[in-house]
C-alpha positions in Angstrom: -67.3 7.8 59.2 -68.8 11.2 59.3 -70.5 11.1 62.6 -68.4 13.1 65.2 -69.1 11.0 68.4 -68.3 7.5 66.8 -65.0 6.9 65.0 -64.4 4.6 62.6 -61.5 3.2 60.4 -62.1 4.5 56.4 -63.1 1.8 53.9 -63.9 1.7 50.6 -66.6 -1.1 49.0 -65.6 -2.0 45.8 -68.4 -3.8 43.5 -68.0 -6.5 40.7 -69.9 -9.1 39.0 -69.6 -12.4 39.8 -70.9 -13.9 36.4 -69.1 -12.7 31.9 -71.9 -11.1 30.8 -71.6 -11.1 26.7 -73.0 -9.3 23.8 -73.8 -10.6 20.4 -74.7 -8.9 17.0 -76.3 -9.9 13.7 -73.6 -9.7 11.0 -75.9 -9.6 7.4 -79.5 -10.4 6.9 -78.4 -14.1 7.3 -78.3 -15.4 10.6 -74.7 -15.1 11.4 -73.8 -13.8 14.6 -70.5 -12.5 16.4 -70.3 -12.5 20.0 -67.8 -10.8 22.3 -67.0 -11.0 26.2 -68.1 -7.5 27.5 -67.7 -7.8 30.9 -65.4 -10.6 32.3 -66.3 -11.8 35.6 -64.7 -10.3 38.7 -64.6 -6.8 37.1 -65.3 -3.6 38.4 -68.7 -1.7 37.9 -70.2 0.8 37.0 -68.3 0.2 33.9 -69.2 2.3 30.7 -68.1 0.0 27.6 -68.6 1.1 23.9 -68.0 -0.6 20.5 -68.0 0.9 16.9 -69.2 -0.5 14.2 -67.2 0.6 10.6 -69.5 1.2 7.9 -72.5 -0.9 8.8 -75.8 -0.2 6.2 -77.9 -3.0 7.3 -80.2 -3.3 10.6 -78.7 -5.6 13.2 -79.8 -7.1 16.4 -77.9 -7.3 19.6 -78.3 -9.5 22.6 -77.1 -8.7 26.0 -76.7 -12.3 27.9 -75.1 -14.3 31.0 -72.3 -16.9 29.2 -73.3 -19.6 28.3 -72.4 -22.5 31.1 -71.5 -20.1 33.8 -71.7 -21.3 37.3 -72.7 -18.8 40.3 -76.4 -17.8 38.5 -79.1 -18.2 40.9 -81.6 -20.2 40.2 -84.7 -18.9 38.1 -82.8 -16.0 37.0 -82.9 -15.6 33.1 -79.7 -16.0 30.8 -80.9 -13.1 28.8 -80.4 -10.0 29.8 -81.7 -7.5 26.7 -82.7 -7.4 23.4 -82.3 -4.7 20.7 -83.1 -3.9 17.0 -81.1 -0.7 15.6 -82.2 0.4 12.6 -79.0 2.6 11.2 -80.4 5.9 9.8 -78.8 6.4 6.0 -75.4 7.8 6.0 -74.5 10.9 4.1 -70.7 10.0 4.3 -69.2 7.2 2.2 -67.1 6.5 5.3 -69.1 6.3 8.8 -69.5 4.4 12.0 -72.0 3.7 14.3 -70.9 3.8 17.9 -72.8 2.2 21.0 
C-alpha cells in the first residue's frame, strides 16, 4: 500500500481468538475456586482486561486456561495457559482493592 509503483486497494486485518480462554482464582485457604470467561471466543485482540478484587487479605492463586471442552485446540497444545501466586502486601486502609 505504500509502494509508489504498485497500487493496491486498503485493508485492514483484524485478529481474534478462535478458542474462551478463562481465569480462575482461589477464594479462602480452602479449595474453593471462582472462575470467569475472560476472553470469549471470536473476540478481538490485543485486548487489555482487568479485574479488582474488594478487600482481599489472603494469598490467592489464579489460573489462566483454554475452556474446558472447547473444540478448535490443536492437538498437543496444553489447556493451561499460566499459573500465579499473589501474595497481597498488608493494607494500611481498612477499605482497599487489589487490581490486576
Amino acid at each position: 500500500m505504500i509502494l509508489p509503483t504498485f497500487h493496491t486497494s486498503n485493508f485492514e486485518v483484524e485478529e481474534y481468538n478462535t478458542v474462551p480462554i478463562e481465569i480462575s482464582w482461589s477464594l479462602s485457604e480452602g479449595q474453593q475456586h471462582k472462575s470467569k470467561c475472560l476472553f470469549p471466543a471470536k473476540s478481538n485482540f490485543p485486548t487489555v482486561k482487568s479485574m479488582t478484587f474488594d478487600n482481599r487479605l489472603e494469598p490467592m492463586d489464579l489460573a489462566i486456561y483454554y475452556s474446558e471442552g472447547c473444540t478448535g485446540l490443536c492437538p498437543g497444545i496444553p489447556q493451561f495457559l499460566a499459573r500465579y501466586k499473589i501474595d497481597i502486601p498488608k493494607p494500611t486502609h481498612e477499605k482497599f482493592s487489589l487490581k490486576l
